[in-house]
C-alpha positions as CSV (number, residue, x, y, z in Angstrom):
1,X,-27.4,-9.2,23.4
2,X,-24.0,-11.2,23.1
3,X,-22.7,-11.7,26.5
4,X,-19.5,-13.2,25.2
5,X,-18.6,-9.9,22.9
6,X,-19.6,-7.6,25.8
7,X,-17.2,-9.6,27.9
8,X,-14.6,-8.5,25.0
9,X,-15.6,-5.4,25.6
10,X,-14.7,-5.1,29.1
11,X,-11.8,-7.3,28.8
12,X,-10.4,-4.7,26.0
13,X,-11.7,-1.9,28.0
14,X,-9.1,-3.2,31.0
15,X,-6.4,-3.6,28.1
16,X,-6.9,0.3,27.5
17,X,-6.3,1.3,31.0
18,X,-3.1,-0.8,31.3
19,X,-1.7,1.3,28.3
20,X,-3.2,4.4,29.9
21,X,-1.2,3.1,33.2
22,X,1.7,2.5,31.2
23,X,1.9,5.3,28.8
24,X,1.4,7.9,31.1
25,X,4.4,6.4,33.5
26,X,6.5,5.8,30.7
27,X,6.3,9.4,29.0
28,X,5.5,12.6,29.9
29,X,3.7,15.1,27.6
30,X,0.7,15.9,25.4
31,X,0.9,13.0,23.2
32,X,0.5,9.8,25.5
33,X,-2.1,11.7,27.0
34,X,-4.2,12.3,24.2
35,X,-3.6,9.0,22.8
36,X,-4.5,7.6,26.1
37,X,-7.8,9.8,25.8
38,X,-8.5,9.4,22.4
39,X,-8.3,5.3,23.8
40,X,-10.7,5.4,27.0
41,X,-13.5,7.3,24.5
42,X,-13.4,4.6,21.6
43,X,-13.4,1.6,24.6
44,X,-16.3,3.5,26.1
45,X,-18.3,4.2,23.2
46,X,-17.9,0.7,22.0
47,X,-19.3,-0.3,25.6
48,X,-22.2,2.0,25.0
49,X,-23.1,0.4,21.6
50,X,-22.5,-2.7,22.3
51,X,-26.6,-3.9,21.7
52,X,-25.9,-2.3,18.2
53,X,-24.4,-4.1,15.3
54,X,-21.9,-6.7,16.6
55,X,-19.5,-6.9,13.9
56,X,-19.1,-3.1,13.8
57,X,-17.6,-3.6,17.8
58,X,-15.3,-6.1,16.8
59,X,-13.9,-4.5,13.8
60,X,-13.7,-0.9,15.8
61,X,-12.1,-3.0,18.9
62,X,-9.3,-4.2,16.6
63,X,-8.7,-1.3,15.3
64,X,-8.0,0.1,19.2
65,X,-5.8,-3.0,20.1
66,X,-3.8,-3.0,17.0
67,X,-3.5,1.1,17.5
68,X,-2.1,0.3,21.6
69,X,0.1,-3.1,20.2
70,X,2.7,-1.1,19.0
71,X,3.2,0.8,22.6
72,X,4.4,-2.7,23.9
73,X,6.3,-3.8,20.8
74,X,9.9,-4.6,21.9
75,X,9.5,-3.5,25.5
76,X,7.2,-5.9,27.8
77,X,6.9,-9.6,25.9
78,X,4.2,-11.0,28.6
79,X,1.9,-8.0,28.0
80,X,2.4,-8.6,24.0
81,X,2.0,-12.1,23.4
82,X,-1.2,-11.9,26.0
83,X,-3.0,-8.8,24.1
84,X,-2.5,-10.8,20.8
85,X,-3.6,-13.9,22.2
86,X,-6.9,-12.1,23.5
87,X,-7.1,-10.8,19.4
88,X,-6.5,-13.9,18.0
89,X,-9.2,-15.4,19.9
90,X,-11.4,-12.5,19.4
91,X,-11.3,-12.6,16.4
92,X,-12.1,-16.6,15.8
93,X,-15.3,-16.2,17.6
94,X,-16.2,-13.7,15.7
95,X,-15.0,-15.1,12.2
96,X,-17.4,-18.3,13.9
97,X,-20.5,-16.4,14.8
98,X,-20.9,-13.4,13.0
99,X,-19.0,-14.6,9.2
100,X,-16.2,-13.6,7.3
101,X,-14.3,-10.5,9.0
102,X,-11.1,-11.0,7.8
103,X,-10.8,-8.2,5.3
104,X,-12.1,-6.1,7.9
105,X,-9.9,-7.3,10.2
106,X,-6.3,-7.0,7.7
107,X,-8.1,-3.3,7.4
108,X,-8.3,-2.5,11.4
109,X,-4.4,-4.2,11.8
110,X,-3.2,-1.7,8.8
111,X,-4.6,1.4,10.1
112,X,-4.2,0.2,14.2
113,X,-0.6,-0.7,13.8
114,X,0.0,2.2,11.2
115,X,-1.0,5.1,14.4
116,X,0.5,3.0,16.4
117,X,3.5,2.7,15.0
118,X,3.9,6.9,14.1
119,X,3.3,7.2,18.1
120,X,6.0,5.2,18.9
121,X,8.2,6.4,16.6
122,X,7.7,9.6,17.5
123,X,8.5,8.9,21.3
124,X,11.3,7.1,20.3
125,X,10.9,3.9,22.0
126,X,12.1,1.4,20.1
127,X,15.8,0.2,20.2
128,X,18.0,1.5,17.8
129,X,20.8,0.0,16.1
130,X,24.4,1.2,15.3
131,X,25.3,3.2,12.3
132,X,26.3,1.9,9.5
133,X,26.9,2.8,5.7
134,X,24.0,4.3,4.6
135,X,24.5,2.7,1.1
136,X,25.2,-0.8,2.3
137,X,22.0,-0.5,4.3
138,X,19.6,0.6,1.2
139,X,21.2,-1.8,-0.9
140,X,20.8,-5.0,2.0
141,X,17.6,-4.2,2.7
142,X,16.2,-3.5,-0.9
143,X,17.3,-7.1,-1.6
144,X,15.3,-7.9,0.7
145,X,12.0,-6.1,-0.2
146,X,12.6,-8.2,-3.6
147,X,12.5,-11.1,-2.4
148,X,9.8,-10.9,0.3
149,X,7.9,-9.2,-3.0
150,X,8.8,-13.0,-4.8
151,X,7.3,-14.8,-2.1
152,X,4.5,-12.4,-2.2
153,X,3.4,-12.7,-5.4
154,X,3.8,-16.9,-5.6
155,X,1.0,-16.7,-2.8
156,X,-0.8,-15.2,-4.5
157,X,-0.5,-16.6,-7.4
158,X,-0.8,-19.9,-6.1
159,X,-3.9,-19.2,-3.9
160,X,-7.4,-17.6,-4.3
161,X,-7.4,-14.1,-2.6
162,X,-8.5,-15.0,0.3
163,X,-6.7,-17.6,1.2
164,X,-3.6,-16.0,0.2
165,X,-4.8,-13.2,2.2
166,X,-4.9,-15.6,5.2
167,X,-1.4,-16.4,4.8
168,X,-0.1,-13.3,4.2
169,X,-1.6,-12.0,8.1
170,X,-0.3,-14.8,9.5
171,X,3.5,-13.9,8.4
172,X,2.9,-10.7,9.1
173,X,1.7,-11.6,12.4
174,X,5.0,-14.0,13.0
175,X,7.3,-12.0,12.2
176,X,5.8,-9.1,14.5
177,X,6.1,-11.2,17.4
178,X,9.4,-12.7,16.7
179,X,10.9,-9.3,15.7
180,X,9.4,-7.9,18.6
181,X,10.2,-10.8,21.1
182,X,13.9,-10.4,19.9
183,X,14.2,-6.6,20.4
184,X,13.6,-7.2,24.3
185,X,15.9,-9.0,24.9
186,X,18.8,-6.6,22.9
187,X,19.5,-9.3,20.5
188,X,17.9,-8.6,17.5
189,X,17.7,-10.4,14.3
190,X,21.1,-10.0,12.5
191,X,20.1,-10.1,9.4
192,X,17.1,-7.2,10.0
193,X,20.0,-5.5,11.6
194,X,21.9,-5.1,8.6
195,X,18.8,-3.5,7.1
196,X,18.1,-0.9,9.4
197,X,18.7,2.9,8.5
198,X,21.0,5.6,10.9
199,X,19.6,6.5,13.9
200,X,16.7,4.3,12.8
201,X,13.8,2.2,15.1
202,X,14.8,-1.5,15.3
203,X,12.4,-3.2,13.0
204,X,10.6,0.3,11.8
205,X,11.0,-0.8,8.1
206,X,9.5,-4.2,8.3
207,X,6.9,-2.9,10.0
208,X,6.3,0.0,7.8
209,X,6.4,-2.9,4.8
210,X,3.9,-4.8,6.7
211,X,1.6,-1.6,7.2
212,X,1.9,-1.2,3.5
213,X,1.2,-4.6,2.5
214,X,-2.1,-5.1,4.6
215,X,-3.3,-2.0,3.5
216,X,-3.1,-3.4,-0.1
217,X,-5.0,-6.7,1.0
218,X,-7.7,-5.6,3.0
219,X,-8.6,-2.8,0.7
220,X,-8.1,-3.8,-2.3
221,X,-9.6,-7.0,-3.1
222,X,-9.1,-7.0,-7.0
223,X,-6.3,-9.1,-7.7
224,X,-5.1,-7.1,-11.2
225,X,-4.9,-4.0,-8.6
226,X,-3.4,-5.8,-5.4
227,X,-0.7,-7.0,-7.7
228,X,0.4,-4.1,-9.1
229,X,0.3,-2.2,-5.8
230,X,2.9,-5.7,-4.4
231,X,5.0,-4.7,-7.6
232,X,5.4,-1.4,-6.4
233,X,5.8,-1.7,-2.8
234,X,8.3,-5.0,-3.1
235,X,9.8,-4.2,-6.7
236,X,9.8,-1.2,-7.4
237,X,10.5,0.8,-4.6
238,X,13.5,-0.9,-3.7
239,X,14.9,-1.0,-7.3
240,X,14.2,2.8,-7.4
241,X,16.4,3.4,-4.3
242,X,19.4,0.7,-5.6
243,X,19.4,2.5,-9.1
244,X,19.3,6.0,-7.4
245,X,22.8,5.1,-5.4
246,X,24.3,3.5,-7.5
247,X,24.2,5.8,-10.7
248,X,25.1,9.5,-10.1
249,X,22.5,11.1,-12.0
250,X,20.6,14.3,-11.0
251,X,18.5,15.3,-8.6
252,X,14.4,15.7,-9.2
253,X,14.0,19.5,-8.9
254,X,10.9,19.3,-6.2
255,X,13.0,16.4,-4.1
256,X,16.4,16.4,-3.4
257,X,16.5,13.5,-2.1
258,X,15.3,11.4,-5.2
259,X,16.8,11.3,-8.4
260,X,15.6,11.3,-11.9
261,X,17.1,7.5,-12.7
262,X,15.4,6.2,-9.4
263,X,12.2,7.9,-10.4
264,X,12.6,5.7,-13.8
265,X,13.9,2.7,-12.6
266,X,10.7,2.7,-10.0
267,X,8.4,4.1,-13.2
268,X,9.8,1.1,-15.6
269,X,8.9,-1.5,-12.8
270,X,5.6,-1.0,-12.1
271,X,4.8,-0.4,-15.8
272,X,6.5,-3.6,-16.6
273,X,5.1,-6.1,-13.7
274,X,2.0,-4.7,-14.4
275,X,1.6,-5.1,-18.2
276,X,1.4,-8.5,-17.3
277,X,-1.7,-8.1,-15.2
278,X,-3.7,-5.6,-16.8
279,X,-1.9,-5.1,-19.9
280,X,-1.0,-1.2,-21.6
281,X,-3.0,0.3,-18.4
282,X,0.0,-0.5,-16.6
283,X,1.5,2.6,-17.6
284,X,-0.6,5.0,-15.8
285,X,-0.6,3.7,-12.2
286,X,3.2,3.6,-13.4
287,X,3.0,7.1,-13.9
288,X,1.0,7.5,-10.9
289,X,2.8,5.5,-8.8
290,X,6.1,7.3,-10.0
291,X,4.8,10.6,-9.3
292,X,4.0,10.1,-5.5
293,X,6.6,7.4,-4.7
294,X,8.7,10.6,-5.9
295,X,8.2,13.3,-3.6
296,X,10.1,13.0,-0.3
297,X,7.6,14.0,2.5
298,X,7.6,12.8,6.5
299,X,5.1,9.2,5.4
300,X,7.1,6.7,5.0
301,X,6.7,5.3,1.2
302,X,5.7,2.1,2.0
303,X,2.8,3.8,3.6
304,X,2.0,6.3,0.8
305,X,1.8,4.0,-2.4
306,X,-0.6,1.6,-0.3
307,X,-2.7,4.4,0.6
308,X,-2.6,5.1,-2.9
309,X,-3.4,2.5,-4.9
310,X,-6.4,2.0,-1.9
311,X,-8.0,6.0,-3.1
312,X,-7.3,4.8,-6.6
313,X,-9.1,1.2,-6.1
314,X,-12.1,2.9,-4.4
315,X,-12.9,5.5,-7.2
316,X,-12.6,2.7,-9.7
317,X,-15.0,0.6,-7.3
318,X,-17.6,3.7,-7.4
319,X,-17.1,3.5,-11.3
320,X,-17.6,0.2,-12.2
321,X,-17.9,1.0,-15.6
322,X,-14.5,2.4,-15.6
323,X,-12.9,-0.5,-14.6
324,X,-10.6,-2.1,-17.8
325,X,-10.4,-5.4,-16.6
């Protein structure tokens, strides 16, 4: 038996009834309280296993922290900056005694913050921003998704997955605390300002982009694929939505909301960034791609081209022999 992970476990077990505490006295309703449920269960079954395999607690405990993070994101900075110094140091005793968890690690921090993030969204917690042109926002912040997607792709480029991998957390991780540090105290970053939707969450996009991008990286660990999943996500999206305001073309029949020239732009993209990866075969995650990034339903699409190319990389992983390159 590890007496150090079952003290995690009973230091993350008092984590969850602080966000029980605090979720129930912040809002009223079904939602905290299942949430708050759904919490105490994991915390106890991870208590109950916790003579079983080790690494499966650590991985599932992330997965609960990262899920209750987003509660205190922009609303109590002592209570945020210690829960993510207890999972930083968590999770370097267990990268020292039990190996290697960092893929599983980017993989609990994608789907933890994701839930988290659609719960607080949906209680609307987060501090909004002021109106502004709807055009100038897409446009700012689509800039913006280019060139994080730059940066992106020279780490990668320049590193071996992993450690490129390693890098790309740590941003992520940065600029979640810094975003989050400056939302309570109602400054905000000026620049992520200008980025932000109507009536949108203060920092929803970059952390829907994060989601996204982590999703990609601890899933997907084929470069070729990771790539063309960036090119989409940093490229391609954003070019589909600059395109899409600024030509007045028509509508896609299905989804009013998207056009036919934004649909192409994002289709041309893709194919293009990732003919130099994998060649021709660019053209039917392209297609692919296209085809989902293209309907207009409530997940954001940072959210549903990651999940995507994730389905698409674990049906090729089952068929081996399918795999191109």
């Amino acid at each position: 038996m590890d007496i150090i992970a079952i003290i995690f476990a009973v230091l993350s077990a008092i984590i969850a009834l602080v966000y029980i505490k605090d979720s129930w006295r912040g809002v009223k309703g079904f939602v905290p309280l299942a949430a708050s449920v759904i919490t105490a269960a994991v915390v106890a079954w991870l208590l109950g296993n916790i003579i079983g395999e080790i690494s499966v607690f650590f991985v599932l405990d992330f997965a609960m922290l990262f899920a209750i993070l987003p509660f205190y994101y922009g609303k109590h900075t002592a209570k945020l900056l210690l829960f993510l110094i207890f999972i930083i140091l968590m999770f370097a005793y267990a990268m020292l005694t039990y190996g290697s968890l960092l893929y599983q690690f980017i993989e609990m921090f994608a789907i933890g913050t994701g839930y988290g993030i659609f719960y607080r969204s949906g209680l609307g917690g987060l501090k909004r921003v002021q109106k502004r042109s709807s055009k100038k926002v897409e446009t700012t912040r689509d800039f913006a998704h280019i060139a994080l997607g730059v940066a992106i792709f020279a780490i990668f480029m320049l590193f071996d997955f992993y450690t490129a991998s390693l890098i790309t957390i740590t941003l992520v991780f940065i600029g979640y605390i810094y975003n989050s540090v400056l939302g309570i105290n109602g400054r905000g970053n000026r620049m992520l300002k200008t980025m932000e939707r109507e009536e949108s969450l203060y920092g929803l996009g970059a952390l829907y982009l994060g989601v996204g991008a982590t999703l990609i990286i601890g899933f997907v660990h084929n470069l070729p694929f990771a790539l063309i999943g960036f090119a989409a996500l940093f490229f391609a999206d954003p070019l589909a939505t600059i395109v899409g305001l600024n030509l007045d073309g028509p509508k896609l029949p299905y989804s009013r909301k998207k056009s036919v020239y934004g649909t192409l732009a994002f289709f041309l993209a893709v194919a293009v960034t990732g003919y130099l990866f994998i060649g021709i075969y660019s053209v039917a995650f392209a297609v692919l791609l296209a085809v989902v990034e293209s309907f207009d339903t409530p997940l954001d699409d940072n959210i549903s081209i990651a999940l995507t190319m994730v389905i698409v990389y674990i049906i090729f992983l089952a068929n081996a022999h399918l795999l191109p390159f």
